[in-house]
N, C-alpha and C positions, 0 to 999 in steps of 0.2 A: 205646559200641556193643559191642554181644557179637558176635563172629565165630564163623560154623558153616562147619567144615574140612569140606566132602563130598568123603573121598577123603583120608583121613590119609596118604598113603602119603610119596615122593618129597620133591615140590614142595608138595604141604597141609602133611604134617606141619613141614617145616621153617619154612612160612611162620607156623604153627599155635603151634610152641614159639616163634619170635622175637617173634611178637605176645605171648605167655603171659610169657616172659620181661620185657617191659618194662611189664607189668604192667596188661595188658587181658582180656576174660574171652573164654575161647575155648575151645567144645567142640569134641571130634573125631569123625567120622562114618567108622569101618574097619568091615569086612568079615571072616568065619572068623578065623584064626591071629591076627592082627594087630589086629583087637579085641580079642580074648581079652588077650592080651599088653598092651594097653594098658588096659584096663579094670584089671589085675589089677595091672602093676606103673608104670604110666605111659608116658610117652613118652620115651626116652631120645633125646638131642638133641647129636651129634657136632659140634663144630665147633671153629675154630683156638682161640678163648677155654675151652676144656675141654671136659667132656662135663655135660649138665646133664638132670635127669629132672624132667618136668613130669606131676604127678598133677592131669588133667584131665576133666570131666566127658568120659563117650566113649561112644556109644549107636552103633546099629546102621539107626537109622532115625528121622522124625521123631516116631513116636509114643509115644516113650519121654523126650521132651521135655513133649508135653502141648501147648497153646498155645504156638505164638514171640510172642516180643517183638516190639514195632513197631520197636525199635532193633535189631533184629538184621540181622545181614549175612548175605547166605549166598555160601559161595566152592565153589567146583564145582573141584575139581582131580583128577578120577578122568580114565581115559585116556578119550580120547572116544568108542571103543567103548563104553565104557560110559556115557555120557554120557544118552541119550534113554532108559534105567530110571529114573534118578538124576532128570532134570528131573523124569518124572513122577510118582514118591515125594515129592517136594519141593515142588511146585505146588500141589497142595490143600492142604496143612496149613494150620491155622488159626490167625489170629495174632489176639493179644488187641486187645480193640473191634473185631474185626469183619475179614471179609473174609481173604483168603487171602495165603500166600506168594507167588505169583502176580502179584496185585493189588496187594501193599503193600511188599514187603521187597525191597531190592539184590540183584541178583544176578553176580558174579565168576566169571566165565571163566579159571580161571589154568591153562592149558591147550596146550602145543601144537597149531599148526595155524590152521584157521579153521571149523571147523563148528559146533564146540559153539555158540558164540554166534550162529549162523542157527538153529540148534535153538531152544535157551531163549528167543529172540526169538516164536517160536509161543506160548507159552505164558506167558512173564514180562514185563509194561508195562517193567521199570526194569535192563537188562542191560549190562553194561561189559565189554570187552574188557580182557585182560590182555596184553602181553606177555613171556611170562618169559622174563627170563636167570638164569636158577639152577640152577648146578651142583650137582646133588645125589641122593644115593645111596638107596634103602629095598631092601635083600633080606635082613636078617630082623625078622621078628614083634615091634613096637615100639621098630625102632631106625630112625631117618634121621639123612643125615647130611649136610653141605656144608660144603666144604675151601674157602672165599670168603674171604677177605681183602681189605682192612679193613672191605668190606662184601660181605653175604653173599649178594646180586643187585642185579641192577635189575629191575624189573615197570613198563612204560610203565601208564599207563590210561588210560580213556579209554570215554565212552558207545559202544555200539553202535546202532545203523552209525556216526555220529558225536557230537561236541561233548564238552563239559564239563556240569562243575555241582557243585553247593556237598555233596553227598553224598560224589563220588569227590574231593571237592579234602580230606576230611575223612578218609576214609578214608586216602590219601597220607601225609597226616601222620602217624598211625598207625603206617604202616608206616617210613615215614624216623625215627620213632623207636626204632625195631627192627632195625634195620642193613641196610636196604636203602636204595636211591634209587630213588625212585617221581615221574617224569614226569608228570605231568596233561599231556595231549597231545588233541586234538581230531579225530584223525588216525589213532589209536593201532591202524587195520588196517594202515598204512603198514609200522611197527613189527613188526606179526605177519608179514605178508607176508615179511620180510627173513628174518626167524627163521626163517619155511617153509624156505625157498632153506636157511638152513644145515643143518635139520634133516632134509633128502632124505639124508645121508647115513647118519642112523641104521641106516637097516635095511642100510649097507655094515656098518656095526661088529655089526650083533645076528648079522650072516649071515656074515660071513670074518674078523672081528676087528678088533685095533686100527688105525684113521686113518691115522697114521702110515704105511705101507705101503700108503694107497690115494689120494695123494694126486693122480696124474694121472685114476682114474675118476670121482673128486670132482669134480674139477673139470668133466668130460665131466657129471655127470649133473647138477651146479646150473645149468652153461651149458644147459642144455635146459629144465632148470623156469624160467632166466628171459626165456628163448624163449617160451615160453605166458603168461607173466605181461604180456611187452611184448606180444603178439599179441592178449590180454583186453583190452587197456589198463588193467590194473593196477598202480598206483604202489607201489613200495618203497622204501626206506632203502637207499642205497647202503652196498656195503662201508665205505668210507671214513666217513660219518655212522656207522655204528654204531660203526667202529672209535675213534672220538672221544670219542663218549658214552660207552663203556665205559672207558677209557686203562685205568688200571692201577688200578681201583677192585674189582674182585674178581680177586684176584689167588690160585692155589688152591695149595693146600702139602700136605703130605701130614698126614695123620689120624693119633693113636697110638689103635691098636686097631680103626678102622675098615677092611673090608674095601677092596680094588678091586675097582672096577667099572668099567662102560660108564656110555653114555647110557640113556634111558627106555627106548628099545627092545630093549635090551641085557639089561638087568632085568627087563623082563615072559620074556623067553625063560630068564634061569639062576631065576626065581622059578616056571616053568615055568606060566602063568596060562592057556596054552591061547590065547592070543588076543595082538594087537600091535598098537598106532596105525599102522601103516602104510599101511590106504588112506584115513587121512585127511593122511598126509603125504603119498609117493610117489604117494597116489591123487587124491589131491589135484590136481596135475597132472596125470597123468592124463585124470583127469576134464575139467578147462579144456583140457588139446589137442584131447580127442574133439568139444570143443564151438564150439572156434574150428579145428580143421581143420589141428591142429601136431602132425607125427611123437612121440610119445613113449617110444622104445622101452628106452630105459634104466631110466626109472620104473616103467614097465610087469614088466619084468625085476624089479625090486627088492619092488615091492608084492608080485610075486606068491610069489617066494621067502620074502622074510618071513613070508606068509601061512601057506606049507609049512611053515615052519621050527615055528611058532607052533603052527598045528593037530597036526603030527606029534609035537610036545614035543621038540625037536634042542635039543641044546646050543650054546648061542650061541657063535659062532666055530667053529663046527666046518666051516664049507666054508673048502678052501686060497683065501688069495688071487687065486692064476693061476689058478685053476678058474672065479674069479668074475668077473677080467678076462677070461677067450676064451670065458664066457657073454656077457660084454655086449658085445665085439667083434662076434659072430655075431648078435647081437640088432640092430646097429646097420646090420648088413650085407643083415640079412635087408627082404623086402620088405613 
């Protein structure tokens, strides 16, 4: 199978060089700087086993391919704002003997959140959910990176809305030969749902800084998103279940020569991209309070800050911590 990375960036590229690295054929699909960069000098590829540059077929869209293969995969890992451009560039293309992307080729979610894959299910028969645990960095132009030890995630899978099949049990392989652990799971929203809950705190780190220091609003704002999740009747992976399946299997050390960073939401704002996953994270919520009739006001607080921060082009962490605790104090208080 050939893999098409839509969304080199983070989580593509890294997935993109580990697949390339154990020796499968994988184009990359970047945008402005970061095409360029890749096109011209490869993908430079950070991680604890060294740094490694993969010169890989890298186009800008699928017409610069021509016909796809019937064996090709296609993986969607742009932020899921941008997600519903990217489905519909990628849908028509024509894959050889006939019929469309759409119609005949896999389609991979590796994405935070849970939209993209209600998206791409409008338009693609064959879509799987991803859920990714992978630490990892992209802020400049043809470089990512992930500090993962001895494996450099996990990615559950799994059909969307549900089940298995001989496609993603093939694909898994693939990847568990690339230094990941990849679950074939039946369930694998179960999986994303969990990651939701931990990912609400993103837009705490893209907006006041590092975790570490916000450890009691963390907690205030997951206990609310899994307040609307029990109110939905949405099942999740408890803390404990995930904390199992991961133990000490990506374990993160630090980079020589890679930058620090944040999470994804932390990188779209020092990348300055104009735009943030936020209301598909915090809005996310959100969204399910307004619709099952569950206060959200901390979420609410966080999506729309991120929004500012994003749209205004603010420098990520630049709101004090205490500024952003006796916002969400008053937020919580308010009626």
């Amino acid at each position: 199978m050939r893999y098409i990375i839509i969304g080199a960036g983070a989580v593509g590229g890294v997935i993109g060089g580990r697949l390339a690295g154990s020796g499968h054929e994988v184009v990359l699909v970047a945008r402005g700087a970061h095409h360029a960069a890749l096109r011209d000098g490869g993908l430079r590829l950070r991680v604890p086993d060294g740094e490694f540059t993969h010169r890989l077929p890298t186009v800008d869209g699928p017409e610069a391919l021509g016909e796809l293969r019937a064996d090709d995969v296609l993986v969607l890992a742009v932020k899921t704002q941008d997600s519903a451009a990217a489905l519909r560039t990628w849908a028509p293309a024509p894959v050889a003997g006939g019929g469309t992307a759409a119609q005949r080729l896999p389609l991979l979610c590796a994405q935070n959140g849970v939209e993209s894959q209600r998206l791409a299910l409008r338009l693609f028969r064959r879509v799987y959910g991803v859920c990714v645990w992978l630490p990892a960095t992209h802020i400049e132009p043809g470089v990512v990176s992930a500090a993962g030890t001895p494996l450099t995630g996990i990615l559950h899978l799994g059909r969307h809305p549900h089940g298995t099949d001989e496609t993603v049990r093939l694909i898994a392989a693939d990847l568990e030969k690339s230094r990941f652990e990849a679950p074939v799971v039946p369930d694998v929203a179960r999986w994303q749902y969990a990651k939701l809950l931990a990912n609400l705190g993103n837009a705490v780190e893209a907006v006041a800084g590092p975790l570490d220091e916000a450890a009691a609003l963390l907690e205030r704002v997951r206990a609310e998103g899994a307040a609307v999740l029990d109110a939905a009747g949405i099942p999740y992976a408890s803390v404990e279940q995930q904390r199992e399946m991961r133990g000490d299997k990506v374990t993160l050390v630090p980079l020589d020569g890679a930058p620090r960073g944040g999470g994804s939401s932390w990188q779209s704002l020092n990348r300055g991209t104009g735009t943030i996953e936020a209301d598909y994270l915090n809005g996310e919520i959100v969204l399910l309070g307004r619709q099952h009739g569950i206060p959200t006001p901390l979420n609410e607080l966080l999506q729309r800050l991120a929004d500012t921060f994003a749209r205004e082009r603010r420098a990520p962490g630049s709101m004090p911590m205490g500024e952003l605790v006796r916002l969400a104090d008053e937020a919580q208080l308010s009626p």
